[in-house]
C-alpha positions, 0 to 999 in steps of 0.5 A: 500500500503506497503513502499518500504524498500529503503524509510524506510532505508532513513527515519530511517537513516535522523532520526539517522543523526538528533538525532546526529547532536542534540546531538553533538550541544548540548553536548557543551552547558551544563553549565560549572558550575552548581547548581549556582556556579559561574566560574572564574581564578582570584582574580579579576574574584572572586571578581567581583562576590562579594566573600570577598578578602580573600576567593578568594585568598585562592581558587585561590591558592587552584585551582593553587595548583592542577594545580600545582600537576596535570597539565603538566610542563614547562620549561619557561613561553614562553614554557607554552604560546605556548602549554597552553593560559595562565602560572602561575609559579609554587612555586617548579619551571616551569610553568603551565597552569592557571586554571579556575574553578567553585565556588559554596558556600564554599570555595573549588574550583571544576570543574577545567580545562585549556585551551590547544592549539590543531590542527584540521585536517586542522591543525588550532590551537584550544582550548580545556578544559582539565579537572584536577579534 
């Protein structure tokens, strides 16, 4: 006895349906620092994972650095807080977003990102990762 072609079409397109909603759950759970790095935004992040004082201010610096290069400026920390979760203020003047980043055994930071306020189509406010590097 043959299927009928509409039972065919419903089951192909519950398999589509499943195989995208799998791939949308999971897509956002992927480790944000891989291959045993460790991700931080702070001196004290940094330290709490046992990385020598030393070490961990030249990587924030270093993170901040690119941010400072990379990510968008603005005029005052106020500014900064309404559009991004949390401001450092840069050496050449303005305010820009803290970054966050991974480290991994070295000294260079890597996988660095900030955290941006956005609006969903309900119009809530959002966070979203915006990647620098």
């Amino acid at each position: 006895m043959a299927s009928s072609p509409l039972k065919t079409i419903l089951i192909v397109a519950a398999v589509v349906a499943a195989g995208f909603s799998a791939f949308y759950a999971l897509r956002g759970k992927t480790p944000a620092c891989a291959q045993n790095g460790k991700y931080m935004s702070t001196i004290a992040d940094c330290r709490a994972w046992g990385v020598a004082q030393e070490t961990c201010a030249q990587v924030v610096e270093k993170a901040r650095a690119v941010a400072a290069r990379a990510a968008p400026k603005v005029e005052n920390q106020f500014q900064c807080e309404l559009r991004f979760t949390e401001c450092f203020e840069n050496p050449t003047g303005g305010f820009s977003p803290r970054p966050s980043f991974c480290l991994r055994e070295g000294v260079e930071p890597t996988e660095i990102r900030y955290l941006e306020f956005d609006s969903d189509r309900r119009n809530r406010r959002v966070t979203r990762e915006v990647p620098i590097n």
